[in-house]
C-alpha positions as CSV (number, residue, x, y, z in Angstrom):
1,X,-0.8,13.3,40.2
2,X,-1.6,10.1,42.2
3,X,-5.1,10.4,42.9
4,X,-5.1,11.4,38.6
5,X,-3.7,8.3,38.1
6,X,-6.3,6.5,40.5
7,X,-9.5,7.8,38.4
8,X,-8.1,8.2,34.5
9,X,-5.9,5.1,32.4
10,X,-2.6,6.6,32.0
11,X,-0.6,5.6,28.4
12,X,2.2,3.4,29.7
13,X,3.7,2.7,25.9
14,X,1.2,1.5,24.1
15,X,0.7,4.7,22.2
16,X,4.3,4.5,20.8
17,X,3.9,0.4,20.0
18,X,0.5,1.1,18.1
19,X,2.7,4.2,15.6
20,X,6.0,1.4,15.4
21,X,3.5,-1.6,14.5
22,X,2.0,0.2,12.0
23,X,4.8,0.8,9.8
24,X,7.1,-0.6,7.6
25,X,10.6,-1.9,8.9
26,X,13.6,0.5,7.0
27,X,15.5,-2.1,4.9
28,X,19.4,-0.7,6.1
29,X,21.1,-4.2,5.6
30,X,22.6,-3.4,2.5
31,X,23.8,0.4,3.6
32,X,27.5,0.3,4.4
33,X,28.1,3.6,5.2
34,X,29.1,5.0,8.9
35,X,26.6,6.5,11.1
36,X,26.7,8.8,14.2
37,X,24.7,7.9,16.6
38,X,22.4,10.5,18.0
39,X,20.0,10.6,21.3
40,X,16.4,11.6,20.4
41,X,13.2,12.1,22.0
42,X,9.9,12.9,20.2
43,X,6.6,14.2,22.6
44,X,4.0,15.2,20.4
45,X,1.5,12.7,18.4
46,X,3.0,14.3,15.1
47,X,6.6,14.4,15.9
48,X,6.5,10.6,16.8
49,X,4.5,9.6,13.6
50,X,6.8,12.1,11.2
51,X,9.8,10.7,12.6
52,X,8.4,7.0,12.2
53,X,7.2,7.6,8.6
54,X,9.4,9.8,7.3
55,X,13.0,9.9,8.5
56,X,14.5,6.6,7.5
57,X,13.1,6.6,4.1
58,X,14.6,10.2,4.1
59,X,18.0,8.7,4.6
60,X,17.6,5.4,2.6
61,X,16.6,8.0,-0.8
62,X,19.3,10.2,-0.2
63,X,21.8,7.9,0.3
64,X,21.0,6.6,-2.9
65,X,21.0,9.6,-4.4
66,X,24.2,11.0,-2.9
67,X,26.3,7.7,-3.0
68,X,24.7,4.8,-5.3
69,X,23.5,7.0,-8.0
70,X,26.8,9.1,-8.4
71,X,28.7,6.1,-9.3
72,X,26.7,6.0,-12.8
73,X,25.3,9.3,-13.7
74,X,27.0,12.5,-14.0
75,X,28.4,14.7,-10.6
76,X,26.5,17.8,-12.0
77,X,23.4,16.4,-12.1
78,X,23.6,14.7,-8.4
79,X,24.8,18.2,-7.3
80,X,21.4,19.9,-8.5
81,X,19.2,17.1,-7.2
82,X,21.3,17.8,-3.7
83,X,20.5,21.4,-3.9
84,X,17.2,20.6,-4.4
85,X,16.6,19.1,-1.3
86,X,18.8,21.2,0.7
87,X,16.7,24.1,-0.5
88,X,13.4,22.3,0.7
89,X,15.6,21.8,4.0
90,X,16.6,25.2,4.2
91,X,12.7,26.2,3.3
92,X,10.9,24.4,6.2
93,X,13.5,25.2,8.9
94,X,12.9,28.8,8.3
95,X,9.3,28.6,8.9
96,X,9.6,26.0,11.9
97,X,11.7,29.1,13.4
98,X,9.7,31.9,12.2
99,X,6.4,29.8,14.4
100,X,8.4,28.8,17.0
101,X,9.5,32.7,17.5
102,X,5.8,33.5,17.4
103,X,4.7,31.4,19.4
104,X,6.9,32.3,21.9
105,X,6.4,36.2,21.5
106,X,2.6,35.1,22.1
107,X,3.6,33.4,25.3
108,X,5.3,36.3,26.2
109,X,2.7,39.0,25.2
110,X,0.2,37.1,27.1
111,X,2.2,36.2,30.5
112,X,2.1,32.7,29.6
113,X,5.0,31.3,31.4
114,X,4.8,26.9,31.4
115,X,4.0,25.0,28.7
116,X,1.3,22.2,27.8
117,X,2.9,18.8,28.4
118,X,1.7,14.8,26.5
119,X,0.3,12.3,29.6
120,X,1.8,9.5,27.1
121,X,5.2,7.8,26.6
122,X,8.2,10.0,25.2
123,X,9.2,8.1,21.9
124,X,12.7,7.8,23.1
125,X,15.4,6.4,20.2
126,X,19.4,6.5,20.0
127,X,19.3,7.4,15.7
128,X,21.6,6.5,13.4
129,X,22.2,9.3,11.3
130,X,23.9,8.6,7.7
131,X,24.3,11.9,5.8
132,X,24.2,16.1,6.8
133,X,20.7,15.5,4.6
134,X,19.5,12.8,7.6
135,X,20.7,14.8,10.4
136,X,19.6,18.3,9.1
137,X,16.0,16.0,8.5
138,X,16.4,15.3,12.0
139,X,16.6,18.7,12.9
140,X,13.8,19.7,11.8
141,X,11.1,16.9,12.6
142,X,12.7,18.1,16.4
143,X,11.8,21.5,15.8
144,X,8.3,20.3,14.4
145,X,7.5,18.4,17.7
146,X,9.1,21.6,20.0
147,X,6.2,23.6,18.0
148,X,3.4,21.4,18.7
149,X,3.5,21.5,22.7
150,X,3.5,25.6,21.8
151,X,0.3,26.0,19.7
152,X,-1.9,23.7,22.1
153,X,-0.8,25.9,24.7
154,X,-1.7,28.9,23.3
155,X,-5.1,27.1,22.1
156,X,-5.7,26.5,25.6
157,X,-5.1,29.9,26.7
158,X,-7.6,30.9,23.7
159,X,-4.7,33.3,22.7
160,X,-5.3,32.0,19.1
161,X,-8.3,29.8,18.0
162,X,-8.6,26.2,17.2
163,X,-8.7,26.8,13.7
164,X,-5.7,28.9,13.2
165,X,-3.7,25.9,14.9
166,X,-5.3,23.6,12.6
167,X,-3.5,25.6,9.3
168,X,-0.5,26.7,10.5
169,X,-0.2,22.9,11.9
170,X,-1.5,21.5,8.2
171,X,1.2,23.5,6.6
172,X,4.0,23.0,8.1
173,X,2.9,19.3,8.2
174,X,2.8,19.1,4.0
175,X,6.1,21.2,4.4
176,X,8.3,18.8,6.1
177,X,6.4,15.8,4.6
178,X,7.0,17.5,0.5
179,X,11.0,17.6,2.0
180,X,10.8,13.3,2.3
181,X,8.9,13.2,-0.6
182,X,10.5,15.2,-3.0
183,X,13.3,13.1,-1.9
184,X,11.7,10.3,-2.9
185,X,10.3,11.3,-6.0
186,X,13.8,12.3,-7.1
187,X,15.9,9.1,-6.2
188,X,12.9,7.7,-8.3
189,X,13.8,9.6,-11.1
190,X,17.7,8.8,-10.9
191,X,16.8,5.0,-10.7
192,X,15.1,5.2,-13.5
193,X,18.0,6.3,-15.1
194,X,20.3,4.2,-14.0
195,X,18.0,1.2,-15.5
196,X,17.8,2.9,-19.0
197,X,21.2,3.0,-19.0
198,X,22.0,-0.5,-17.9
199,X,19.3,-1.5,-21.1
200,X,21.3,0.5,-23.0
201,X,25.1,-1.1,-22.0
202,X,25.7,2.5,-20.9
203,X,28.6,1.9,-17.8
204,X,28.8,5.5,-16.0
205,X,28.3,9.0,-17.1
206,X,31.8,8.8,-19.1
207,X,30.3,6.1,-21.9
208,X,28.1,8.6,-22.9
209,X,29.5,9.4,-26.4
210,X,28.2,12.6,-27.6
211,X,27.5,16.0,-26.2
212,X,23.8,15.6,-27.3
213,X,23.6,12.7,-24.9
214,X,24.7,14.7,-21.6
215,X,21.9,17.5,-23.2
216,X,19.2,15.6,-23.4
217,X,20.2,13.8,-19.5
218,X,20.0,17.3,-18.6
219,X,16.8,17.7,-19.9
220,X,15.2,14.9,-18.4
221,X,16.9,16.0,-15.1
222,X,14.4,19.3,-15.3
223,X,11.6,17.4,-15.7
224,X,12.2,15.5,-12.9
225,X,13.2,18.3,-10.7
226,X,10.0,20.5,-12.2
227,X,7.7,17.3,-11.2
228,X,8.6,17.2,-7.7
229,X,8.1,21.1,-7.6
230,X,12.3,22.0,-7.0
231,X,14.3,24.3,-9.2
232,X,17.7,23.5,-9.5
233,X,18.1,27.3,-7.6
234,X,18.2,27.0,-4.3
235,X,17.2,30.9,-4.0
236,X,13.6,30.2,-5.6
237,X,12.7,26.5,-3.4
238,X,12.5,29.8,-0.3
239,X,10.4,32.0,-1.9
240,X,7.5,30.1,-2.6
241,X,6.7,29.1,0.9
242,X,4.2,30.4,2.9
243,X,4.6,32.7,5.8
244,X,3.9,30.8,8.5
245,X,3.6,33.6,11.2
246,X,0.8,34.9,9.4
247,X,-1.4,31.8,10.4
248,X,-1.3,32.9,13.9
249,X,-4.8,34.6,14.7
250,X,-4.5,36.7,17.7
251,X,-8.0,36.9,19.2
């Protein structure tokens, strides 16, 4: 490894500064909610920039959803949009385990026995983790960068072809990225909410004076849940994601 480093640059950080400079600093200073610290390390090029882009505006939306908006609008309605995203949650972690099993019957099918390793800086980060949402988030943006090692291995070994690593990486990419941005798109929709009501002089989900008012909420509640492509099942969110194993192309 010496004489390597003697004839070829070697990343010594600069990788990881180039994916922190490029985004957006999390605004946390108005969060006052406890946090448990956790250890983390991210390897692969997609793991780091997922976990850059993605994770604390995971948190930020869902702890506006789960604390700030159920203060004004009604607990049955937060519960759904919860279920929502646990469902997407549930969704993408089930296919990040169905490739990582693959892949790892691959490795054993084939004799493969070590796996392909990043010349460049670990992104290395003690996170602070506000909500079961944020750390089940974390969980799997882990699982995403333990795959990514696996399929370039098996790419190398020509066990499955370039291309078939390029889908199966694509969707599980939009998967976990359609988790963060359903969030999104829903703490979106509950702020809007909230704003109509202030407009209105509404105070909380208990000045609403008629039972037409909570069904027409409700009804605006599916619309927002149908736009970001949820149901407020959590049954159907699983049964309209793809298979990943089949992506893998055994040559």
């Amino acid at each position: 490894m010496s004489d390597i480093h003697q004839i070829v640059k070697m990343d010594q950080g600069g990788v990881n500064d180039r994916i922190l400079a490029k985004e957006s600093k999390a605004d946390f200073r108005r969060i006052e909610a406890a946090s448990v610290k956790m250890p983390t390390c991210f390897t692969s090029a997609e793991g780091k920039r997922f976990f850059v882009r993605l994770f604390n505006t995971l948190q930020l939306n869902m702890h506006f959803i789960s604390v700030i908006a159920r203060t004004r609008l009604d607990h049955d309605d937060i519960v759904k949009v919860e279920a929502s995203v646990r469902a997407k949650l549930d969704a993408v972690n089930e296919s990040l385990n169905s490739a990582i099993d693959g892949a790892e019957a691959l490795f054993k099918a084939h004799g493969i026995t070590s796996v392909a390793t990043y010349d460049t800086v670990a992104l290395s980060v003690d996170v602070s983790v506000l909500s079961s949402f944020g750390r089940r988030f974390l969980e799997v943006l882990g699982k995403l960068d333990q795959l990514m090692p696996l399929l370039q291995t098996l790419e190398i070994h020509e066990v499955i072809t370039a291309q078939a690593v390029d889908i199966q990486r694509a969707s599980l990419k939009r998967q976990v990225r359609d988790v963060a941005n359903g969030a999104r798109n829903l703490a979106t929709g509950l702020r809007r909410r909230m704003n109509a009501m202030g407009e209105r002089g509404e105070g909380g989900p208990e000045s609403v004076p008629a039972p037409a008012a909570n069904v027409q909420a409700s009804g605006v509640l599916a619309q927002e849940l149908e736009a970001t492509g949820d149901d407020a099942s959590v049954s159907s969110a699983t049964d309209t994601m793809e298979p990943v194993v089949a992506a893998v192309v055994v040559k």
